[in-house]
DRENGUPA-955000 format. One record per residue (C-alpha): x, y, z; residue in three letters. Coordinates in steps of 0.1 Angstrom, whole numbers, padded with zeros to 4 digits, always signed. Layout:
BEGIN
XYZALA/...
END
This chain:
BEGIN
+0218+0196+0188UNK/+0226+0160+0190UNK/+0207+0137+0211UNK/+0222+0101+0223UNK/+0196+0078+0243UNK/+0212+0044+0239UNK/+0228+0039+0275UNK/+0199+0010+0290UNK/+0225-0002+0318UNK/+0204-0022+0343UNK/+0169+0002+0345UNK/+0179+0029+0339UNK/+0180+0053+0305UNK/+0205+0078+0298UNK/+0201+0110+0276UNK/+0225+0132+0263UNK/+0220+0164+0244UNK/+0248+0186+0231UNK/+0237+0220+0217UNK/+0252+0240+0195UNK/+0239+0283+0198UNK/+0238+0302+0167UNK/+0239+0335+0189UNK/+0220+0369+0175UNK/+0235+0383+0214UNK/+0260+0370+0240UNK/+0231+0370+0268UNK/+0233+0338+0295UNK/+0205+0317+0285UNK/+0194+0282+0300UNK/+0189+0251+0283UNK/+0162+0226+0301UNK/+0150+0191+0285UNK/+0125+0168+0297UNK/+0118+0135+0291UNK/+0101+0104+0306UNK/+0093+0127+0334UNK/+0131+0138+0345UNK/+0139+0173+0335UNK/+0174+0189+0337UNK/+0185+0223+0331UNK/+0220+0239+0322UNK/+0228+0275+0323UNK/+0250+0286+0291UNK/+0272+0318+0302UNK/+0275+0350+0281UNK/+0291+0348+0246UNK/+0293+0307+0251UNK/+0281+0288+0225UNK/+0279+0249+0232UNK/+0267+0231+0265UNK/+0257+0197+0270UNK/+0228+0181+0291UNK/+0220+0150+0307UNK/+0188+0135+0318UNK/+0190+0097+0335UNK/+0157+0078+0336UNK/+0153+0051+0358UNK/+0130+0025+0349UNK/+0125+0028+0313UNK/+0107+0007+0288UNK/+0131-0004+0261UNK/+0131+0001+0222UNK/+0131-0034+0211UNK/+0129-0044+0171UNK/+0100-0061+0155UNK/+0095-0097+0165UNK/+0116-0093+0201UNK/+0090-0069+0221UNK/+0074-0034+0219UNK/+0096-0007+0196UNK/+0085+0017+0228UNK/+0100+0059+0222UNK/+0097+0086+0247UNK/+0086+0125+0235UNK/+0117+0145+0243UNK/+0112+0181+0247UNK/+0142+0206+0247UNK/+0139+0244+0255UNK/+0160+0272+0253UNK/+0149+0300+0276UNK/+0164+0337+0282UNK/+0176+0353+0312UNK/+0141+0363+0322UNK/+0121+0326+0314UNK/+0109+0338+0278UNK/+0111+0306+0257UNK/+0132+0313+0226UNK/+0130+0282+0209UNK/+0114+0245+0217UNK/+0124+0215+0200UNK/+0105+0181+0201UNK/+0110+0142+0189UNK/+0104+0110+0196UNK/+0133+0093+0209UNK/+0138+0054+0221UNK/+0163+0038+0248UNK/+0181+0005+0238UNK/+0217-0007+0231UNK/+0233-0019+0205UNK/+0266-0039+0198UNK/+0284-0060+0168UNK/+0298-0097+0178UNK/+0328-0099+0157UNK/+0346-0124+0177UNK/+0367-0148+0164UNK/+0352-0186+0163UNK/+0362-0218+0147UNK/+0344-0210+0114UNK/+0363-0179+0107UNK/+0348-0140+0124UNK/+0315-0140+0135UNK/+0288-0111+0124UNK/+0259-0107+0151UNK/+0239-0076+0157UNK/+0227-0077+0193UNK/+0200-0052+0205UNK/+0198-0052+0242UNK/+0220-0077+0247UNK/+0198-0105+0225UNK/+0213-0119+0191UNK/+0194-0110+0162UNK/+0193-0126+0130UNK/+0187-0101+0102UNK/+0163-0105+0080UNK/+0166-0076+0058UNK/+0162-0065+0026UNK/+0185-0035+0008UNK/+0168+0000+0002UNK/+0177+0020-0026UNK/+0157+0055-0036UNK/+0120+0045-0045UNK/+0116+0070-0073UNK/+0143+0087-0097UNK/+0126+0114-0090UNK/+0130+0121-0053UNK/+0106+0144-0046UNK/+0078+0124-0055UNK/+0085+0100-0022UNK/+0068+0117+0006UNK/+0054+0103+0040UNK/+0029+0079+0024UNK/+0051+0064+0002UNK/+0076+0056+0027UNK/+0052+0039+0046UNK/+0039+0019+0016UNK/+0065+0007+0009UNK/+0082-0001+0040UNK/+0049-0013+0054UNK/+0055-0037+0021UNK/+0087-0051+0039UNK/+0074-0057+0074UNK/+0047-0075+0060UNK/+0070-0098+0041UNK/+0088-0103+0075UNK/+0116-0080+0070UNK/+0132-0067+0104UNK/+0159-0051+0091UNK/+0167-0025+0060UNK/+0204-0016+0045UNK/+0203+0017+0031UNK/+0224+0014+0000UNK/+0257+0034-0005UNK/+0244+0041-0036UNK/+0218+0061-0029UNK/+0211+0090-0002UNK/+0203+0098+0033UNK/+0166+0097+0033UNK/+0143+0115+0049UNK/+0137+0120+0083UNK/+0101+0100+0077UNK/+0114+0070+0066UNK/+0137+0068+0098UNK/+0106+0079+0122UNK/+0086+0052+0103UNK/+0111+0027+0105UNK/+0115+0037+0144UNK/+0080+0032+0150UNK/+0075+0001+0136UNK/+0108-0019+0151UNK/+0125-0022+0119UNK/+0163-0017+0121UNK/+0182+0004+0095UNK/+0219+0001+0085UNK/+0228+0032+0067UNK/+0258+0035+0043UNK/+0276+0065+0037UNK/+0270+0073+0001UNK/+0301+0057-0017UNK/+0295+0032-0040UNK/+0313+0010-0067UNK/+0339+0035-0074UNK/+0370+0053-0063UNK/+0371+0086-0041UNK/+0401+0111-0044UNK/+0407+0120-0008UNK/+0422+0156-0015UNK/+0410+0185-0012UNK/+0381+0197-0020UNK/+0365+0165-0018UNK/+0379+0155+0018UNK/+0366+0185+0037UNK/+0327+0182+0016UNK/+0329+0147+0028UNK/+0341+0154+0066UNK/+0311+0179+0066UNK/+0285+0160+0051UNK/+0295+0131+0072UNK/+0291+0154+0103UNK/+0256+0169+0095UNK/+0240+0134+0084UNK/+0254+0116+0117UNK/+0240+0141+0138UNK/+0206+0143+0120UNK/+0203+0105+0125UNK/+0216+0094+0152UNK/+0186+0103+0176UNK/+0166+0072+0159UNK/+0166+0040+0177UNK/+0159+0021+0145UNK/+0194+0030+0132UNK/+0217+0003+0146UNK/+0248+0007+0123UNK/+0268+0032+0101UNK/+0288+0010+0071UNK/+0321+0033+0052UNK/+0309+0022+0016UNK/+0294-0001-0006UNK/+0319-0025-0025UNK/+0350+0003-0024UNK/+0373-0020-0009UNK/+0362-0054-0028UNK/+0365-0033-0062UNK/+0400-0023-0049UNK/+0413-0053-0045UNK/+0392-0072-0078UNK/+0385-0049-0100UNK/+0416-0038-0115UNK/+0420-0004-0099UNK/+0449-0012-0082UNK/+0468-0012-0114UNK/+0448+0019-0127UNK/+0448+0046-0097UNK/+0486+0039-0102UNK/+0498+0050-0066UNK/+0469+0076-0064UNK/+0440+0079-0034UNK/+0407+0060-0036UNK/+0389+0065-0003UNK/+0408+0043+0019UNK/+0413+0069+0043UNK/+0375+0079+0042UNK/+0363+0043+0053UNK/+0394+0037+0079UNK/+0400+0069+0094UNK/+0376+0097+0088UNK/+0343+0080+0092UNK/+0351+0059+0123UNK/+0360+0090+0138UNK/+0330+0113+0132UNK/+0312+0085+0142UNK/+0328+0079+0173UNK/+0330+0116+0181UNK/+0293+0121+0174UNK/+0276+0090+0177UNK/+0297+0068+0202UNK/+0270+0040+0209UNK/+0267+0027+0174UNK/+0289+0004+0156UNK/+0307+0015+0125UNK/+0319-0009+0100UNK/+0341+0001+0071UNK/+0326-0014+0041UNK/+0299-0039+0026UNK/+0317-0063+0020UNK/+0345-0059+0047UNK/+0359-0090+0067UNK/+0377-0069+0088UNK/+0408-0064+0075UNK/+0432-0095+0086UNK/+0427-0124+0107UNK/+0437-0128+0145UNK/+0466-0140+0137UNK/+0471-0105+0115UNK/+0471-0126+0083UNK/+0453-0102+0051UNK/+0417-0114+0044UNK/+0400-0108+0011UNK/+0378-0080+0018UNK/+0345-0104+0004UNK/+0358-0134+0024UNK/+0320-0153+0037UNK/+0340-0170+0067UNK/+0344-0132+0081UNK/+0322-0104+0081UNK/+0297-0095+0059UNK/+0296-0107+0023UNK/+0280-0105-0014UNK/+0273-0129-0034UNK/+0268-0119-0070UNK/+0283-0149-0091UNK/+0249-0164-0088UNK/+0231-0140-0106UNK/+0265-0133-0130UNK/+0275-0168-0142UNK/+0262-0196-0116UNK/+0229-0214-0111UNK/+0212-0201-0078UNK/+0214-0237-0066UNK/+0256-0224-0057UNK/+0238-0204-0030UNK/+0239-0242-0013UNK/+0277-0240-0014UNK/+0279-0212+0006UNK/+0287-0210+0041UNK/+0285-0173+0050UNK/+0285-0154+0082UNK/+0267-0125+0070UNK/+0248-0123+0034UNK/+0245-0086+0030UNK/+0239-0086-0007UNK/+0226-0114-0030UNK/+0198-0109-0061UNK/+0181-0122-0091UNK/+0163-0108-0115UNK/+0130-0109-0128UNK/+0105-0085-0150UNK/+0079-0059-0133UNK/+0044-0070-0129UNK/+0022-0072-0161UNK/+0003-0041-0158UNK/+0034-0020-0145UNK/+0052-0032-0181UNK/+0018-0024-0202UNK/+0017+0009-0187UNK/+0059+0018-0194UNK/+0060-0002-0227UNK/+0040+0001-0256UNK/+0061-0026-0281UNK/+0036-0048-0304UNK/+0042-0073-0308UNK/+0055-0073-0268UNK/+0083-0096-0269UNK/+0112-0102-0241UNK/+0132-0085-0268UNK/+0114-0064-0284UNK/+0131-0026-0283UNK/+0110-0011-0251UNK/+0114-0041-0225UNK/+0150-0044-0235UNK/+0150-0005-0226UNK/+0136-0012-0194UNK/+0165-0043-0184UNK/+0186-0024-0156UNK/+0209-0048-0159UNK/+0234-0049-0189UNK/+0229-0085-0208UNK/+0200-0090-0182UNK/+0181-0111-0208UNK/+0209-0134-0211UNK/+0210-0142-0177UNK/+0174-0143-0171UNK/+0174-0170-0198UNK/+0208-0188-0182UNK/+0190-0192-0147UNK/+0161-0211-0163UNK/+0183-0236-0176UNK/+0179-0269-0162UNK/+0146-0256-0144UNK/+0123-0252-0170UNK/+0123-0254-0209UNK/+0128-0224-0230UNK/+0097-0203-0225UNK/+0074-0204-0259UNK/+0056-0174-0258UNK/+0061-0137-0241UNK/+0040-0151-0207UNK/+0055-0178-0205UNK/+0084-0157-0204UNK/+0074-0134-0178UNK/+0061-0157-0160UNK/+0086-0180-0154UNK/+0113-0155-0152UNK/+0093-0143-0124UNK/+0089-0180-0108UNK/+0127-0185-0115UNK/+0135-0153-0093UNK/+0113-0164-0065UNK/+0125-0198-0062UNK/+0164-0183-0061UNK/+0160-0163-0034UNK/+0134-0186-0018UNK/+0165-0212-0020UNK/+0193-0190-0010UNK/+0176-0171+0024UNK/+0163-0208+0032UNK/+0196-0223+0033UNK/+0214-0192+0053UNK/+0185-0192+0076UNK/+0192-0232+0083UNK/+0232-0223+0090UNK/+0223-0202+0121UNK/+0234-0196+0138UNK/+0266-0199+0117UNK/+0249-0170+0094UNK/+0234-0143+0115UNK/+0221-0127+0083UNK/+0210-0121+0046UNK/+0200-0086+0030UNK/+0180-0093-0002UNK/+0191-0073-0034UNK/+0166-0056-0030UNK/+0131-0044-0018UNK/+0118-0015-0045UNK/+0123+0000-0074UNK/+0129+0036-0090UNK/+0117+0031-0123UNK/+0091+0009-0141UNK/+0117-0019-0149UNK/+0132-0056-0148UNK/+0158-0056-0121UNK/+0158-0077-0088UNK/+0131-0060-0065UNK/+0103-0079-0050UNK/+0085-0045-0054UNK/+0084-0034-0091UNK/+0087+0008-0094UNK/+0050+0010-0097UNK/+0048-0007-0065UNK/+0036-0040-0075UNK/+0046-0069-0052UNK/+0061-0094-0075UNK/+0059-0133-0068UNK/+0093-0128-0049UNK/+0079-0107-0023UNK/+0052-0134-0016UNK/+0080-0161-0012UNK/+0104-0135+0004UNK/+0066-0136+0031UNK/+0072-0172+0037UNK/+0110-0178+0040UNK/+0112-0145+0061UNK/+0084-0161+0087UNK/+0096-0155+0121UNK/+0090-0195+0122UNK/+0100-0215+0095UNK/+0099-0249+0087UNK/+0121-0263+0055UNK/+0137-0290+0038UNK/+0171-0288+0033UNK/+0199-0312+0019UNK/+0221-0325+0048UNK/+0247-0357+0042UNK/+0233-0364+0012UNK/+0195-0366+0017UNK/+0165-0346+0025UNK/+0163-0334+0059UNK/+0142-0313+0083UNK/+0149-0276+0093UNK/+0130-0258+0119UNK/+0141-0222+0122UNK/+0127-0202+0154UNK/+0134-0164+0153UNK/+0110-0155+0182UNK/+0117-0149+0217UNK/+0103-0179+0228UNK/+0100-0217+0226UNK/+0084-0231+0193UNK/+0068-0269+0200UNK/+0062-0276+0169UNK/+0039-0306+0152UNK/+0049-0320+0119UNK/+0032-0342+0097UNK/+0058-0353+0071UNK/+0046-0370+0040UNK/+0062-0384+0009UNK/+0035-0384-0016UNK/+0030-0390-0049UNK/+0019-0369-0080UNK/-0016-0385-0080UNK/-0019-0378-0041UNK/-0013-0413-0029UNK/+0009-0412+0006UNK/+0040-0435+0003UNK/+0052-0426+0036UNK/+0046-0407+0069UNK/+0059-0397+0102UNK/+0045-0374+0125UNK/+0076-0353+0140UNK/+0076-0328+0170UNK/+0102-0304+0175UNK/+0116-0285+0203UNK/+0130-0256+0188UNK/+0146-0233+0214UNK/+0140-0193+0213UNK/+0164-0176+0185UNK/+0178-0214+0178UNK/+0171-0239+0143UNK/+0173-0270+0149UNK/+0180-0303+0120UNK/+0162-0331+0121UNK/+0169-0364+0102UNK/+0137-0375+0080UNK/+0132-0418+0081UNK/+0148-0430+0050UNK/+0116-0442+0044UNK/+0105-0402+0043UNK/+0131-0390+0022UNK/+0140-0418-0003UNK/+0117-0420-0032UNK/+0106-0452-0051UNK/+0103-0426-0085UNK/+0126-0392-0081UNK/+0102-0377-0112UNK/+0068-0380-0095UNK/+0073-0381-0060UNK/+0076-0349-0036UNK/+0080-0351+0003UNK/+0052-0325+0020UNK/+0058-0313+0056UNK/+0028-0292+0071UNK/+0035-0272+0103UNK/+0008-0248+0125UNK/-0007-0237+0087UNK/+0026-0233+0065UNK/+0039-0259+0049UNK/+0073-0271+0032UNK/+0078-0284-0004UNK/+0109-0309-0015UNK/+0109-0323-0048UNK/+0135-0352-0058UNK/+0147-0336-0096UNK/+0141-0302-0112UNK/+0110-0292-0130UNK/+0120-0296-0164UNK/+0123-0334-0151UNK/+0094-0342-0137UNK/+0065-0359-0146UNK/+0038-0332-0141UNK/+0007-0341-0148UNK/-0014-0314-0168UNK/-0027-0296-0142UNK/-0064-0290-0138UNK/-0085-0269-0111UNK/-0121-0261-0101UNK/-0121-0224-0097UNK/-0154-0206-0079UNK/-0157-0171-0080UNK/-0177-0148-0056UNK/-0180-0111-0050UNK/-0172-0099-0014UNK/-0196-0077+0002UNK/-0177-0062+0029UNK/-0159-0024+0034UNK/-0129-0038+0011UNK/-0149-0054-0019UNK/-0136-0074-0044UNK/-0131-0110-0054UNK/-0130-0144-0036UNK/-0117-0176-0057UNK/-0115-0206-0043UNK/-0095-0231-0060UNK/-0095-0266-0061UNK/-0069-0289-0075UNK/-0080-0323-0096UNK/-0042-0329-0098UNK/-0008-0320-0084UNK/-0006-0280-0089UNK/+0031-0268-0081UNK/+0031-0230-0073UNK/-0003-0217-0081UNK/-0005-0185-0089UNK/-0032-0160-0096UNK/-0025-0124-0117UNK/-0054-0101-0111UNK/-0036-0073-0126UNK/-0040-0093-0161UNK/-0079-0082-0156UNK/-0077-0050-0135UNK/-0044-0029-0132UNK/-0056-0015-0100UNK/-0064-0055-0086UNK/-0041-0075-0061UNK/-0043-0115-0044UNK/-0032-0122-0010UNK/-0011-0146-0014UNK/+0003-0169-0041UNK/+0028-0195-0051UNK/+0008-0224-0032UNK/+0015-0259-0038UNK/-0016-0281-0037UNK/-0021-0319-0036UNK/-0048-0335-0060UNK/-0086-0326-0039UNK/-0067-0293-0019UNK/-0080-0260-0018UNK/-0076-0228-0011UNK/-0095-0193-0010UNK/-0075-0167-0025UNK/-0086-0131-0022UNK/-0084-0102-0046UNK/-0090-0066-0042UNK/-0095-0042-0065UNK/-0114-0070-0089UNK/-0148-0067-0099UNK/-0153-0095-0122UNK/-0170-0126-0108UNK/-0171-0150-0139UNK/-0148-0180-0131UNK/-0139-0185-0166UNK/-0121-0149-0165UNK/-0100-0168-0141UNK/-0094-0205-0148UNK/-0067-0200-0172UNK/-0035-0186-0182UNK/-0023-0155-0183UNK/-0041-0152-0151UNK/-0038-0184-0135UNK/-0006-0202-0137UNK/+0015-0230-0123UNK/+0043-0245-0123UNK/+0033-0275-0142UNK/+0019-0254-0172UNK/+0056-0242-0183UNK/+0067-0281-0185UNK/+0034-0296-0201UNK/+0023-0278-0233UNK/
END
């Protein structure tokens, strides 16, 4: 039985079951569903094995994802009933009415990409899903709802499940539905070529089939994608040349899949690949299947060859791949590698490097931000830092195009395995400092600093529903605290709009690019800029005041509250250096000379502030530039 609920013309909900009889005997039997309070019925004659049911709802309450209004589901309840009333077999689930469509439209900028759920634009912010544990039957209900509770609270509407992966299981759609968050589900190709004779066609036709039908009654799934990178690698990758004339599941992502899709599942796009730009232009000229101005895109050269300020050269339409990587959290390494010394390459953390030359790269992308690490923390942590600020950078400047971009799918959220690779979530579930700044430039409202004609300028990004007034205080400051400028700025920012705004040159033109920083505060969160790169700045040693105090409440655990004596760039604290089990609230907080803030861990027993006050556990910025 498949179950379609995504016709919300005007008020009213439309439901349609089609059912499919294994038959033990040719008796008629009736068919009745109910939901919302309509009930229809459908008598299936003798010997007849399919029949089809439609319920229409007026006045329903839409499915809406998280940030737009109430992800609201109906109970559904199908029966099927012999001749003489005797119920044979019930089925239930939770089911949600809403509509969905994909804005491909051709502008001035090349092919627009916009997912629209009832009718409103929606910028994705998403994050890409692949299987949280190599072994699969370890992920059960709870898991799933870690983890993805892990994304929503890092302001993730929106997850891609990879191509290379699997159809998950039923919870993490349910959970996913319940909670607002969108899914995009690849068929499982990935990163290789498909034959597309037989026996492999028909295995894929089927499995296509079942998986569609399984899914599609979930109102968080907004969009079925042919294959992960099939098409690029065609065209890139040398298999042209190499297949030589023979199939590589062309006719999979073009042909087959559309039509299942459409057969089965006619109210949800289909797109044929990530990346795919759609094929050719309007005027029918060929586009490169990774072409930014159309479609979707991935961006990988950053991580490959390029420093993650290229990210700024970029003007996509749709980011729906881009990474960098950085190690596991301390305590998930200790427990999965026993090397001493413990070196970045000594033989067990190069074991645990998903990537192949990882080290290299991770090395490459501190260049020009940092000097070369001294020590194996320094190391981690600034590998980590490194990872945080790329993909801080990256969403940050797609987020300001919009809504030129309409959105970005971080590479990725978790992990399967206990190793360096470009989660924000290690594979012991850990949140790494990436998921912390993933929190901040995935906030429904953002506020940052981007370069625009040369100079420093003022983003406000609104992702709500609604207007956002906000009340800027804009500062340009220097190391030692001392204001050399200010203007207080209010916005208007329209609902799902960003608007730019033009800092005073005054603002945004320093009288010392080494030891100045502009500062722009907004309802609690606040915006960094500095003029030059870390490894050039003047950093003063830093130096904080840390109190420590037990919480007695239900949760337990530690308080600190911190207190910079000077400029301290990207605090961070690392309970897990003390307690395995122990975890901070938030980190990566920039704080001007006689600034504090409370931090709280839990999990952490010990009170002494000395246990705290210094690195491996509390670290900054400034600490991997003055030694």
């Amino acid at each position: 039985m498949t179950v379609s609920g995504d016709d919300t013309a005007g008020e009213t909900g439309r439901v349609e079951l089609r059912i499919v009889l294994e038959r033990a005997t040719d008796a008629p039997v009736t068919f009745t569903a109910v939901v919302g309070g309509r009930e229809a019925t459908v008598g299936v004659p003798a010997g007849a094995t399919r029949a089809t049911v439609v319920i229409e709802v007026p006045g329903v309450r839409r499915w809406w994802p998280r940030g737009y209004g109430d992800p609201h589901r109906y109970e559904i309840e199908a029966t099927l009933r012999a001749a003489d009333g005797t119920a044979l077999d019930t089925w239930r689930r939770m089911i949600g009415f809403r509509s969905v469509e994909l804005d491909t439209g051709r502008d001035e900028d090349g092919s627009r990409f916009v997912l629209k759920v009832n009718g409103t634009a929606v910028f994705v912010r998403g994050v890409n899903w692949i299987p949280d544990d190599a072994f699969i039957t370890r992920v059960g209900r709870d898991r799933y709802a870690d983890r993805i509770g892990q994304a929503v609270a890092a302001g993730v509407n929106y997850l891609r499940v990879w191509g290379g992966g699997r159809y998950e299981s039923d919870d993490l759609y349910d959970l996913a539905d319940e909670l607002g968050v969108l899914v995009g589900q690849d068929f499982p190709f990935a990163c290789a070529a498909y034959p597309e004779e037989e026996p492999l066609a028909t295995e894929v036709a089927a499995e296509a089939r079942e998986q569609v039908a399984r899914l599609m009654p979930h109102p968080s799934l907004v969009m079925w994608v042919g294959n992960n990178e099939n098409i690029w690698g065609y065209h890139d990758w040398g298999w042209r040349e190499e297949l030589a004339g023979r199939t590589w599941g062309e006719g999979y992502y073009l042909d087959v899949l559309p039509r299942i899709v459409g057969e089965l599942d006619p109210t949800r796009p289909y797109w044929p690949g990530s990346p795919y730009s759609g094929g050719v232009d309007f005027s029918g000229r060929a586009l490169h299947p990774n072409d930014p101005a159309h479609g979707t895109t991935h961006i990988w050269d950053v991580w490959n060859t390029h420093d993650y300020r290229h990210y700024g050269t970029y003007r996509p339409r749709f980011v729906a791949e881009f990474g960098f990587q950085a190690p596991p959290a301390y305590a998930t390494l200790r427990r999965a590698v026993a090397d001493d010394p413990l070196t970045p390459d000594s033989p067990g953390v190069l074991h645990h490097q998903k990537a192949t030359g990882g080290n290299d790269k991770l090395i490459r992308g501190l260049r020009g931000h940092f000097p070369a690490p001294a020590t194996f923390d320094d190391w981690h942590w600034a590998t980590q830092l490194n990872q945080a600020r790329a993909i801080a950078y990256g969403i940050e400047h797609f987020r300001s195009l919009k809504p030129l971009c309409m959105g970005t799918i971080m590479w990725q959220l978790n992990d399967n395995w206990p190793v360096t690779s470009w989660s924000a979530v290690d594979g012991d579930g850990r949140r790494k400092p990436l998921w912390y700044a993933l929190r901040r430039a995935y906030a429904e409202r953002l506020v940052t600093i981007q370069p625009r004609d040369g100079a420093p300028a003022l983003v406000a990004v609104n992702d709500t529903p609604g207007p956002w007034r906000a009340e800027l205080r804009v500062r340009r400051v220097s190391f030692d605290g001392s204001a050399r400028a200010e203007v207080t700025l209010t916005v208007r920012v329209p609902a799902l709009s960003a608007v730019t705004v033009p800092l005073p040159p005054d603002v945004a033109t320093p009288d010392n690019a080494t030891a100045e920083l502009i500062v722009a505060d907004a309802d609690g969160g606040r915006a960094v800029w500095f003029f030059a790169e870390d490894a050039d700045l003047a950093y003063p040693r830093p130096v904080t005041d840390v109190v420590a105090r037990p919480v007695r409440d239900l949760h337990g655990g530690v308080e600190l509250e911190v207190t910079a004596r000077t400029l301290v760039r990207d605090l961070a604290v690392f309970p897990d250096r003390l307690d395995p089990a122990a975890t901070v609230d938030d980190l990566l907080v920039t704080l001007l000379p006689g600034e504090s803030v409370t931090l709280r861990v839990r999990g952490a027993t010990e009170a002494d502030p000395a246990a705290w006050s210094s690195a491996p556990v509390l670290r900054s910025a400034n600490d991997l530039v003055i030694r």
